[in-house]
N, C-alpha and C positions, 0 to 999 in steps of 0.2 A: 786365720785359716791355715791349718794345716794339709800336706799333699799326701795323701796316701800312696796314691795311683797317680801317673802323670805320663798321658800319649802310651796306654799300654804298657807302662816298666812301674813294675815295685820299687816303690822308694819305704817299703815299712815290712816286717815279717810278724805273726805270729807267736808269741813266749809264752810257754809254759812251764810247768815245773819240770823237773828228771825226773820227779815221781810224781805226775799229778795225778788229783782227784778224778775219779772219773766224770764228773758230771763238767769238770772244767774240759775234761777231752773233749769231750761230746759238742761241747759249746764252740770249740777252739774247729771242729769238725764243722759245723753248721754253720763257723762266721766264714770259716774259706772256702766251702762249699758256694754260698751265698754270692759272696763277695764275687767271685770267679764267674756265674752267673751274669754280673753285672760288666764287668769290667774286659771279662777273657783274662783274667791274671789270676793265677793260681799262686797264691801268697803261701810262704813256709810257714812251716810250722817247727817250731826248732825250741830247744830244752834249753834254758835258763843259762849254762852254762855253756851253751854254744851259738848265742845268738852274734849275729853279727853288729858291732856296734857299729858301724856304719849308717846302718837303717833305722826306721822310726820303730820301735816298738809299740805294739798293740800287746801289754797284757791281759793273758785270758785265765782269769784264776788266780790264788796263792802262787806265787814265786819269791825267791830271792830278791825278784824284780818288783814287787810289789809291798814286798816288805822294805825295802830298803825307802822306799816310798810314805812308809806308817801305815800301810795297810793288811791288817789280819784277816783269816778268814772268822775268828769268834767275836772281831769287832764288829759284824751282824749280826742284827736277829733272824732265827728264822724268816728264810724266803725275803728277806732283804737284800737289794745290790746297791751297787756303784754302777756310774758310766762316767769318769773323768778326765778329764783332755789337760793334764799339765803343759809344760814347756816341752818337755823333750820327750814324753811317752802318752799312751790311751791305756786308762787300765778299766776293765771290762772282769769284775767278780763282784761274786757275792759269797753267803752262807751256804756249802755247801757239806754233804755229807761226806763225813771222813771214811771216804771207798778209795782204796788205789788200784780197786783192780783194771784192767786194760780197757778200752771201750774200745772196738772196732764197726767203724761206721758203716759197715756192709750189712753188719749183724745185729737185728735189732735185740737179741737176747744181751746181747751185751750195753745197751744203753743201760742209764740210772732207770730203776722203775720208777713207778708212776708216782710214787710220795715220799718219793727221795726228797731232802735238801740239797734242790739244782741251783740257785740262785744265778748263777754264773752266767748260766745256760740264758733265763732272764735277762738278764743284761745284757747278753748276742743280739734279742730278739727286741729288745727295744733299741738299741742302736740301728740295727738294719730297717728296725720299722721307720724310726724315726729321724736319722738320718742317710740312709739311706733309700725310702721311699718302696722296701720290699711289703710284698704284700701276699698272702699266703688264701686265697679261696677256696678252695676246694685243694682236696689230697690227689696226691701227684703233680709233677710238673705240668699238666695242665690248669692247677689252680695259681701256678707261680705268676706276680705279676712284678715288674722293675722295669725301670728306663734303661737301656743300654747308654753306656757309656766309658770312655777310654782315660776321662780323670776322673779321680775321686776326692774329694779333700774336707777336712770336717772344721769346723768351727769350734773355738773353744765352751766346752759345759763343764760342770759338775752338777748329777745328779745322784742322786741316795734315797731310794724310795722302795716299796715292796707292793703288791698286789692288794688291792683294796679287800677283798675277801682272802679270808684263809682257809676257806676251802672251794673246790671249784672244779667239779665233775657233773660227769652225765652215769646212767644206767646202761652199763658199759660190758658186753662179752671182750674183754681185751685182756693184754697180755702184764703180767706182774712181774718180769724177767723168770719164767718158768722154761725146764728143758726144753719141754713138747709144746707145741703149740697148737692142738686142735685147730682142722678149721672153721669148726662151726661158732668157734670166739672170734673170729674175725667177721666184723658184722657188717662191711660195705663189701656191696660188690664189688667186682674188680673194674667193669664199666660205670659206676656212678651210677646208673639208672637200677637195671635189675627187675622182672617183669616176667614171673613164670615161679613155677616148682622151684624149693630151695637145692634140689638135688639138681637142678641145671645149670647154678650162677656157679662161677668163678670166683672165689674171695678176692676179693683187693688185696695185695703184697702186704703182709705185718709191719713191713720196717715202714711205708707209707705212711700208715694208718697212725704209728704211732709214733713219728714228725711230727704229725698234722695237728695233732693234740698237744705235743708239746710245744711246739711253736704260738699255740694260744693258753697257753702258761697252767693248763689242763694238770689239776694235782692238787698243791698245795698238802697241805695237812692230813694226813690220812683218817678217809671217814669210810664209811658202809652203811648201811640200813635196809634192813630187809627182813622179812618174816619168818625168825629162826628158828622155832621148837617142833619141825614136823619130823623131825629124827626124836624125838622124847615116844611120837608112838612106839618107835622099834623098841628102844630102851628100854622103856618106862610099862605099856600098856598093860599089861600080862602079871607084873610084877608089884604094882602099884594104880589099880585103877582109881585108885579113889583119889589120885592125882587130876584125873583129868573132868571136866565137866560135867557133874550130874543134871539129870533132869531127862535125860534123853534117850534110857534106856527103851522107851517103847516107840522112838521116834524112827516111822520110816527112811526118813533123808539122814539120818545117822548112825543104823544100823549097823555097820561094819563097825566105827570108832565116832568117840567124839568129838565134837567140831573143834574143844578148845582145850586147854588144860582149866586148871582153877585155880584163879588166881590169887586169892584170898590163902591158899594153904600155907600154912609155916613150910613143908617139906619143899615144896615146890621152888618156894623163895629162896632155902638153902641150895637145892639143887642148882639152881641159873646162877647162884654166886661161887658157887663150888666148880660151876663151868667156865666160869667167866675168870678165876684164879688161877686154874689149867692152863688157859691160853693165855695168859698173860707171864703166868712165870714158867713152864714147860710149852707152850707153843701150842701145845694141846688143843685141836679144832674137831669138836664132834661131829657124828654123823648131822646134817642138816645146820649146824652154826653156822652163823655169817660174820664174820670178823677177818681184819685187816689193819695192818700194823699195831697201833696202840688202841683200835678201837672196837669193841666187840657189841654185837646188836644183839635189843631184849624183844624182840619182837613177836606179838602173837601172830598165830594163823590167820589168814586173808578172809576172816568172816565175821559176823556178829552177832554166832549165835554162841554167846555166853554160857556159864556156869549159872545155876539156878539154886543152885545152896543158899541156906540161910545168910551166909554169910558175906557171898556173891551177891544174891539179889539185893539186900539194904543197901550198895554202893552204887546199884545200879537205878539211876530215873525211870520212873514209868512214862514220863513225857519228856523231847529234849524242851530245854529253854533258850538254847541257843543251838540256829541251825534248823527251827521247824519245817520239817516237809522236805528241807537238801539231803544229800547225800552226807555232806558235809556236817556233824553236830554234835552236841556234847554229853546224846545222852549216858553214856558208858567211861567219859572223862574222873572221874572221882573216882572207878574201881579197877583204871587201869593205870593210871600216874600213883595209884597210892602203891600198885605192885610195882612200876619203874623205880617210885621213890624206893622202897624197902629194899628194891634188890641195889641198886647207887648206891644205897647208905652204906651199905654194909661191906661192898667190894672198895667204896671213899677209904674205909680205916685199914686198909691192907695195899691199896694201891691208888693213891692221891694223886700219882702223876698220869693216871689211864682213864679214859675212855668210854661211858655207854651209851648205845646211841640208839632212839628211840624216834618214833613220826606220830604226828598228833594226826591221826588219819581216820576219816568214815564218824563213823559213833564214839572215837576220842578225839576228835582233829581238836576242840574245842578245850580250851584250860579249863581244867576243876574248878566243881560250884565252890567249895568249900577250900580252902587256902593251903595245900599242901607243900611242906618244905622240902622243894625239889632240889637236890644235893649238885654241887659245881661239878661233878661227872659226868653229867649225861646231859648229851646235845639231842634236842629236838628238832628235829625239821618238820617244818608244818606244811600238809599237801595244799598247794598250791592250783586251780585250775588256769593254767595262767595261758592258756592259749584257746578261752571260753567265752565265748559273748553274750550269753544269755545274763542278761541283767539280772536273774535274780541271783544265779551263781554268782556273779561280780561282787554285788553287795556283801553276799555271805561270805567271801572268801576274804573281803576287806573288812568287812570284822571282825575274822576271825586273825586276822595279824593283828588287828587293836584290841583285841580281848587279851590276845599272850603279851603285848609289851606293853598293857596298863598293869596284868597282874603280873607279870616275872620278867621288867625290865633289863634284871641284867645274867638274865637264863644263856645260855651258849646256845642262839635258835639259826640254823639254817631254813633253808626253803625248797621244797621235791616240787617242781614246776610239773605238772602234768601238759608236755610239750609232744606227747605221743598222740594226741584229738588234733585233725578228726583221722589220722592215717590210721589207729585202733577202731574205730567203726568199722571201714573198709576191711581188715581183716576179723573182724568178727560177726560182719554180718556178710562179707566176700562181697565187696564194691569197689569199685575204683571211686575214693571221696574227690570231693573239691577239695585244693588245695588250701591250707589255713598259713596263708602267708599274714604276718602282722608284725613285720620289721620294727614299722614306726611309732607303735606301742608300746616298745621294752623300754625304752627311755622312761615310761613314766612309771610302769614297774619297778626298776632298779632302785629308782627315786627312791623308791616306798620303801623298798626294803632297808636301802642304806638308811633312812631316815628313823626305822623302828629298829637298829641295832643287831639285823640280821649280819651274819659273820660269813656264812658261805649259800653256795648257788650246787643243787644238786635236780639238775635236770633228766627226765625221760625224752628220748628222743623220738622222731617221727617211724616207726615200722614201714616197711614196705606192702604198698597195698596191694590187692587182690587175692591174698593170702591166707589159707585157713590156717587157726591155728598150731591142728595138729600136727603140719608139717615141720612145726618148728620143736621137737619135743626138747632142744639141746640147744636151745637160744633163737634169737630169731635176727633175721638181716635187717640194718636199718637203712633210713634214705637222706645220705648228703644231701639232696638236692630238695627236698621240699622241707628242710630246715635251713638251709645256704645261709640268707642274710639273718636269719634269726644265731644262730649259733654263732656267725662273728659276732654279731651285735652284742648278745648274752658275752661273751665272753670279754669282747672288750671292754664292757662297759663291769665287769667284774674286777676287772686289772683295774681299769681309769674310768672310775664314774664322773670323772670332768669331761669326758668326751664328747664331743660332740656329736653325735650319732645322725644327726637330720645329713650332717655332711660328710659324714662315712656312709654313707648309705649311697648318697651322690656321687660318690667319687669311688663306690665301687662299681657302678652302673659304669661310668665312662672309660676304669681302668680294664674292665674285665668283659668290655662287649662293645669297645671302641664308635665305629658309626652308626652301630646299632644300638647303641646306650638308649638314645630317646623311645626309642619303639620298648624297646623290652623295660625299660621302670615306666612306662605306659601301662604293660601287661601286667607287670608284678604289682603298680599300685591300684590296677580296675581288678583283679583277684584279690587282692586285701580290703580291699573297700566295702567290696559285695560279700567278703568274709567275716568282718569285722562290724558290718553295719547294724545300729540300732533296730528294734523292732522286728525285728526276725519271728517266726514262727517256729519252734523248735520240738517236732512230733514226738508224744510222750515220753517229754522232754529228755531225750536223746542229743547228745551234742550232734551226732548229725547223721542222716540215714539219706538214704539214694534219693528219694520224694525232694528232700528237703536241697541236697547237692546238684541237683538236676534239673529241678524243675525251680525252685527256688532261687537257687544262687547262680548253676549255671545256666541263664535263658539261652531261649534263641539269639538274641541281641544281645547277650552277653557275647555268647562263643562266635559270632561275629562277629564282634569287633576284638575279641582277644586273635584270633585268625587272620585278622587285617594286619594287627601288627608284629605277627609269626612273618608272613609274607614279606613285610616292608621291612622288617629286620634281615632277611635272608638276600635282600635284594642292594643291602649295602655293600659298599667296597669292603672287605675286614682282612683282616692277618690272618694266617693261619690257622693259631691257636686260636684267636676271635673266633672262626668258623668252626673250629671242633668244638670250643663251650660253647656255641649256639644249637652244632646237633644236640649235644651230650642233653641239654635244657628239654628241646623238642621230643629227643627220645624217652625222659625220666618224668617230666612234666606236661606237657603237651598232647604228645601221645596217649598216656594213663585217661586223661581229661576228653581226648574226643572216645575212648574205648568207653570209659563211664558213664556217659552221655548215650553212647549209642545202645549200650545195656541195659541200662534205666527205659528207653523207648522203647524194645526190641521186648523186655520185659512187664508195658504195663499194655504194647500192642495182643500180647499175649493173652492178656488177660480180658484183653476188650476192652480196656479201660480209656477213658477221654484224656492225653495229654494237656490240655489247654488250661 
């Protein structure tokens, strides 16, 4: 064992390069941030060439110090580190991107963006996790959790490892190291809870928000997906209709323009690769494109009403065969992967090292009937319902991962969790839902995926409920708090699918709400239980409506005895910070749930109707 810290005095500093990288600053930023935290010792941070050799060095990053060691930074691979404890130093790097410009830890415009090669940074966070016992729940220092203490001293390791997925985001209004930073991209509130007009929350501070992310290893690989050609209207409509969807010229609901382009067209096919060359070798981002770093998305319009051409319709099933009756199905899979394939193919022979990124979703979520050779460019993420319990979804959704990795084993497939149900009922049909807690589930999820050769985790988050949509025309605010254990869970077990999650789960209940632990993972696993439970009734078939949150999930006897244990938790001895994260819970969760409850009553008294 080595002494870092001993009775309050440094015995070790901080090294980094005279020029270092910036994601090593940042790192070097957050270990003595941290560290300081734990100890009250604010450790230097001193340039390679001025360190004192007296003291134990902690390498953070490329230096002279690390080199003289055998250690490069191109002897990783992407998003690979070190954590190694020799004889006489800690070195703490990885692969990181060759950026020297400054990082100032005040400023979060000057962090590495979000799909930089931080590797470094990595390496802080698994040290402090894992030998220092830091634990990060919620954003801001009220999710910080650590033992005080006045020694520090580490054990000898060497570790050399990188993040099990190589990609690993959420559906995210957040910042890309951009000037400005709007604040309607900043999507938690500034209280955690957030419960009214968007036009009355406070945003949560940016540089918070985007810690909080990187300290759960949030990045990796730069990806996007989204539904990019509704700028081809401006461009395109006037000039070239015969680009876009026939069939629909006499169709009410289409009137103005049509639902899709077409996809079948040679011109069309040339235009999305001719767009897709722009941004890749001039930066070039069209009106409406979705694209980010090396990856640009081919995505159609959010509908499925199709092209009706000859040449459209023969690709398209008149019945699905996989997926009958879900939402989920493959009848439109054959004429939409054969336009991904063509447009791949073609952007593969001019840029082999880039990028497109498509979602198997609705009436394509399903692989083609027919064998198309889907080219090594284009990653597919397949939507996922993964915070859904209606059995029939389950089924279909787990077939539809065994359809794609019987037919295109070794396809680049991510996963789009729809982790926004049921808080997207609640604003769209304006309810306060029941919570969809389901922590203890991810574990078997993960499983799946690592097991069928999925590469990265691309989740939608929980929105904030009571919400109509229109108030959000410019993004919308999401809720830390009724994703809490689900988003560590998701994400640690994306980093370390060896995790043990039944006792990260455990050990955040006791770290993060002290004598109240037992009361509140009371509460949180009788809401997940009655969330998660078989046999549900699920009104046309909606994941979940007030009827079904109310009278269904939250009984009488339900909210009794989740109330019994609000009480008995508030009635414990607790720290401080324990009793601000027990409001913060009550106010964002608790609260929403008796309001919902009492609306859903207040609403069927209204009507005359028999609650019972």
């Amino acid at each position: 064992m080595t002494k870092l810290i001993c009775t309050g005095k440094a015995l070790c500093q901080i090294v980094i390069a005279a020029k270092p990288r910036r994601a090593a600053s940042f790192a070097a930023f957050e270990l003595q941030y941290n560290l300081a935290k734990i100890t009250d010792v604010k450790l230097n941070i001193v340039s390679s060439d001025n360190r004192d050799e007296h003291l134990f060095p902690i390498f953070v990053g490329l230096s002279p110090g690390t080199e003289s060691l055998g250690c490069k930074n191109d002897d990783f691979s992407p998003q690979e580190y070190m954590i190694k404890h020799v004889d006489d130093a800690l070195i703490l790097m990885g692969r990181d991107k060759d950026d020297f410009e400054k990082c100032d830890y005040a400023d979060v415009n000057t962090f590495p963006a979000d799909f930089d090669l931080q590797a470094t940074a990595y390496a802080a966070y698994d040290f402090l996790e894992s030998f220092c016992g830091v634990r990060w729940y919620l954003p801001t220092e009220l999710g910080l959790h650590y033992d005080k203490r006045d020694t520090l001293e580490i054990p000898a390791c060497n570790i050399c490892r990188k993040p099990a997925f190589e990609y690993r985001t959420e559906k995210y209004y957040g910042v890309q190291r951009t000037p400005t930073m709007p604040p309607w991209r900043i999507y938690y509130p500034a209280d955690l809870c957030g419960d009214g007009p968007f036009s009355k929350w406070d945003p949560i501070d940016a540089r918070e928000q985007e810690i909080f992310r990187r300290r759960h290893r949030l990045g990796g690989r730069g990806f996007c997906a989204d539904h990019s050609f509704y700028g081809y209207y401006d461009r395109f409509l006037k000039k070239h209709p015969d680009w876009f969807a026939q069939g629909y010229e006499n169709d009410a609901n289409h009137k103005d323009k049509p639902p899709q382009l077409c996809y079948s067209n040679p011109e069309v096919i040339a235009q999305v690769v001719q767009d897709a060359r722009d941004y890749f070798d001039k930066k070039i981002k069209r009106p409406g494109a979705v694209a980010l770093e090396d990856c640009f998305s081919i995505l159609p319009m959010d509908n499925h009403d199709f092209c009706k051409c000859k040449k459209c319709a023969e690709l398209i099933e008149e019945y699905p065969v996989a997926g009958k009756g879900e939402f989920t199905s493959g009848i439109c899979s054959d004429y939409i992967f054969n336009f991904f394939s063509k447009v791949a193919a073609e952007v593969y022979k001019s840029h082999p090292d880039k990028s497109l990124s498509a979602i198997a979703y609705s009436k394509y979520a399903f692989p083609p009937k027919k064998k198309i050779n889907i080219p090594p460019n284009l990653i597919v993420a397949l939507c996922i319902h993964a915070r859904t319990f209606r059995e029939k979804v389950r089924r279909n959704d787990n077939l539809l991962l065994d359809k794609w990795h019987q037919s295109y084993p070794d396809l680049k497939k991510q996963v789009w969790l729809y982790y926004c149900f049921p808080s997207y009922c609640g604003i769209y049909y304006n309810y306060y839902p029941f919570p969809g807690f389901f922590a203890h589930h991810i574990p078997e999820f993960m499983g799946n995926y690592h097991a069928k050769n999925v590469c990265g985790v691309f989740y939608e988050s929980s929105y904030l409920a009571g919400i109509k949509l229109a108030e959000h025309d410019n993004g919308m605010l999401k809720s830390p708090l009724l994703d809490q254990l689900e988003f560590l869970i998701t994400w640690k077990l994306a980093d370390k699918p060896e995790t043990d999650a039944n006792k990260y789960i455990d050990e955040f209940f006791a770290n993060y709400y002290g004598n109240a632990a037992d009361s509140m993972r009371k509460f949180y696993s009788l809401v997940e239980d009655r969330y998660c439970a078989e046999g549900q009734t699920f009104y046309e078939g909606k994941h979940q409506c007030p009827e079904h949150a109310w009278k269904d999930l939250g009984t009488d006897e339900v909210m009794a005895k989740l109330s019994g244990y609000m009480t008995d938790a508030k009635q414990q001895q607790l720290k401080e910070i324990e009793r601000r994260r027990l409001e913060v819970f009550e106010k964002g969760i608790w609260m929403p749930m008796l309001k919902g409850k009492k609306m859903y009553f207040d609403s069927i008294r209204a009507e005359g109707k028999d609650h019972s």
